[in-house]
C-alpha positions as CSV (number, residue, x, y, z in Angstrom):
1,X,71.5,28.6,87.0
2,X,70.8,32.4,86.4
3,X,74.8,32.5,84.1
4,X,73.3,29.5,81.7
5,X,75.4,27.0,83.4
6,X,74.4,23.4,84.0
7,X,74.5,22.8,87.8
8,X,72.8,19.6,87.9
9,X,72.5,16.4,85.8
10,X,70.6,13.6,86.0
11,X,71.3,10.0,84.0
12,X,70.0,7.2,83.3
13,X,66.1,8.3,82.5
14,X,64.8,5.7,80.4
15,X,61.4,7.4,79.5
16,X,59.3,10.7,79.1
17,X,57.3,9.9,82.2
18,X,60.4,9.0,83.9
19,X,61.9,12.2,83.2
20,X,59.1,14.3,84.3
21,X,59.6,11.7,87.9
22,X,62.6,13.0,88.0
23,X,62.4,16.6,87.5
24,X,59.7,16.5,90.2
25,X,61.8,14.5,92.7
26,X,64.7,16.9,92.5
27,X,62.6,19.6,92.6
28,X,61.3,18.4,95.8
29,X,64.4,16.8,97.3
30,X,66.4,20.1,96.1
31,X,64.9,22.4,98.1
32,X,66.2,20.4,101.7
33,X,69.4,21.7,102.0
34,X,69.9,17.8,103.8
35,X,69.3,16.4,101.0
36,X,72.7,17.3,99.9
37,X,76.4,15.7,100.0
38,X,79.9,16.5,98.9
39,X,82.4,14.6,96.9
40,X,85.6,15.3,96.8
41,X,87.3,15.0,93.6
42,X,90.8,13.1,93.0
43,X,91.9,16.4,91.1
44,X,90.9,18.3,94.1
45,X,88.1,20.3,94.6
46,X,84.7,19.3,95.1
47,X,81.2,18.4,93.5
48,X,77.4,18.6,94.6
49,X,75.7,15.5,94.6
50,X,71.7,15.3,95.3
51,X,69.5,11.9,97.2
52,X,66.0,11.1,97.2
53,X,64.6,10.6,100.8
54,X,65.7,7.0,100.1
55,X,69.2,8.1,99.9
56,X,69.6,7.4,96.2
57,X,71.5,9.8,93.7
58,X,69.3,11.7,91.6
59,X,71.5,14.3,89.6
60,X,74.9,15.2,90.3
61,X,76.5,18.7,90.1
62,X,79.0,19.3,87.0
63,X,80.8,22.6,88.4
64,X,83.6,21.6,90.0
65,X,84.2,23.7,93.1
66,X,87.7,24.7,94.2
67,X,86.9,24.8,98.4
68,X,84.1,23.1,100.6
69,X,83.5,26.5,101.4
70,X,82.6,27.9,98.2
71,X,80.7,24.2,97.4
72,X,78.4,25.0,100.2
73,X,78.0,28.1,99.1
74,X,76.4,26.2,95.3
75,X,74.5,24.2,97.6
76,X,72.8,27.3,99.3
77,X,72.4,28.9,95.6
78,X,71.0,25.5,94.6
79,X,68.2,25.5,97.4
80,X,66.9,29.1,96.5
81,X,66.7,28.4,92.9
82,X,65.2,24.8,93.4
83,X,62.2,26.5,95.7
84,X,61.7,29.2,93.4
85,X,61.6,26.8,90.5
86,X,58.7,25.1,92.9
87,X,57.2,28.2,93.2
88,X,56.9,30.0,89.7
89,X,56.9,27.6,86.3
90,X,58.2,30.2,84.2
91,X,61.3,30.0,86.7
92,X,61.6,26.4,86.0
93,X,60.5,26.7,82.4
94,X,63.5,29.1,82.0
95,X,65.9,26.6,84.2
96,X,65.6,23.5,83.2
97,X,67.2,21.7,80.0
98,X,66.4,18.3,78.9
99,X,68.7,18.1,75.9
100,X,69.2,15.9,74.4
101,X,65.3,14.6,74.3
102,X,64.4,11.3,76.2
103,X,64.5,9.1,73.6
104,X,63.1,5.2,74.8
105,X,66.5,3.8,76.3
106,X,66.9,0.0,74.5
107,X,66.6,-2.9,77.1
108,X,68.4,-6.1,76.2
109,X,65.5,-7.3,75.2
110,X,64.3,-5.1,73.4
111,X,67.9,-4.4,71.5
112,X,67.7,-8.1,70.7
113,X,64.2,-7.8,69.3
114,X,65.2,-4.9,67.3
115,X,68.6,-6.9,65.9
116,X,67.1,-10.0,65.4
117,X,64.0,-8.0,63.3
118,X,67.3,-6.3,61.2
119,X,68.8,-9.4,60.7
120,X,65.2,-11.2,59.5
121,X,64.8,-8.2,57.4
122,X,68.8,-8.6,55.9
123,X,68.2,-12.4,55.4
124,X,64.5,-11.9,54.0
125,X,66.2,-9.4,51.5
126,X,69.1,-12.4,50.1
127,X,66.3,-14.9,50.6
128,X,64.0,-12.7,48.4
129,X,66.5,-12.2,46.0
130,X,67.5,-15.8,45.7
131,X,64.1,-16.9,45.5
132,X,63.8,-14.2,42.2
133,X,66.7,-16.3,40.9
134,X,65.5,-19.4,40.9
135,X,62.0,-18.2,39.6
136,X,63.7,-16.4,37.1
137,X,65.6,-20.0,35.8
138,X,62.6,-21.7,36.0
139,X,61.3,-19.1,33.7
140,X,63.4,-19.1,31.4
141,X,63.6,-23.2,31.0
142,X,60.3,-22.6,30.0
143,X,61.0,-19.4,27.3
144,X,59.6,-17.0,29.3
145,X,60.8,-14.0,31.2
146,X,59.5,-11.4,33.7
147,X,62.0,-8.1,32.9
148,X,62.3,-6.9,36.8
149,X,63.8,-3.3,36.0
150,X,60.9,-2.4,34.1
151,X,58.0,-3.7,36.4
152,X,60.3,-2.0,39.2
153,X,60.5,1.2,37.7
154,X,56.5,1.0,37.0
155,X,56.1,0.4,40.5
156,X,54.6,3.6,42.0
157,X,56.2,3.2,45.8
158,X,59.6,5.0,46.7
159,X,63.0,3.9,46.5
160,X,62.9,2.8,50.4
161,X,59.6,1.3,50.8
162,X,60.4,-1.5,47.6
163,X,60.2,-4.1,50.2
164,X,56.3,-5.4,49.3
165,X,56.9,-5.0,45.4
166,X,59.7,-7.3,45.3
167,X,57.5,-10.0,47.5
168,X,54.9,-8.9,45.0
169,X,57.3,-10.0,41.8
170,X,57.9,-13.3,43.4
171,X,54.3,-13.9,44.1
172,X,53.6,-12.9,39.7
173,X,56.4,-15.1,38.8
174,X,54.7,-17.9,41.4
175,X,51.4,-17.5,40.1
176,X,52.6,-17.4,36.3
177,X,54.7,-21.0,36.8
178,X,51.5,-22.4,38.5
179,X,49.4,-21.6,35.8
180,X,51.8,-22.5,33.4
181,X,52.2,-26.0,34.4
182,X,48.4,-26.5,34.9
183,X,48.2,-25.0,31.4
184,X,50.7,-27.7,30.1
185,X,49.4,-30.0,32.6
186,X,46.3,-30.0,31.3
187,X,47.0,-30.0,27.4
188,X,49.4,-33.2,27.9
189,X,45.9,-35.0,29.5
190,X,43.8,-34.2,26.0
């Protein structure tokens, strides 16, 4: 409202587009003084809650009034600030808050898809890492030996993004065993 105080919220927006629904529906709803219901509160006093036409909430008051007198009163305020919002967009520029920022709400599905990618990329690092172990032993039954700190610190990519070098390493170390038993593959034959 016109003191910086938040007089209606609305939850459970799940996207940009969604939001902007939203801020058009309540727009439109808002100004319809029927559009509007109280709730009394177990404390005492009462709260402003706003429906669609199809009687859904779509934001919900946070001042707490102390009569049903003075709540109708906020409702009345609410209506002339919701139609001049629908009349000037620097009104509703200056009114309205979306804080924090609609960020893409995670479905169950996609929160799984997102865990089970962590959890591929937790187990690829161990995997990786076990895999340089082994090459490394096999290596070294043969005398040889790739020092990883080195090549790592040649590596040109930052510390986060080390991810391709080290499949890189175990790709050298493949390559250098396969060519090293073809090499003494291929002696042992002459």
């Amino acid at each position: 409202n016109d003191n910086s105080e938040i007089v209606l919220t609305s939850t459970a927006i799940q996207s940009q587009d969604e939001r902007e629904r939203r801020i058009a529906e309540i727009i439109a709803c808002g100004r319809d003084r029927g559009n509007y219901f109280l709730r009394a509160m177990a404390r005492g006093g009462f709260r402003i809650a706003l429906r669609n036409l199809r009687a859904e909430l779509i934001a919900e008051g946070e001042q707490r009034f102390e009569t049903e007198f003075h709540a109708e009163e906020g409702v009345e305020d609410l209506v002339m600030l919701l139609s001049r919002m629908a009349q000037d967009q620097t009104v509703r520029d200056q009114h309205i808050r979306t804080s924090p920022e609609v960020e893409e709400i995670r479905t169950p599905l996609k929160a799984y898809q997102e865990n089970l990618a962590a959890l591929v990329r937790q187990s690829d690092r161990k995997y990786l890492s076990r895999r340089n172990n082994i090459l490394n032993h096999l290596l070294a039954r043969f005398g040889e030996h790739f020092d990883d700190a080195i090549l790592e610190r040649l590596d040109w990519r930052p510390f986060g993004e080390k991810d391709d070098f080290y499949h890189e390493l175990v790709r050298w170390k493949i390559e250098f065993l396969r060519g090293y038993v073809e090499e003494s593959g291929s002696s042992d034959v002459n």
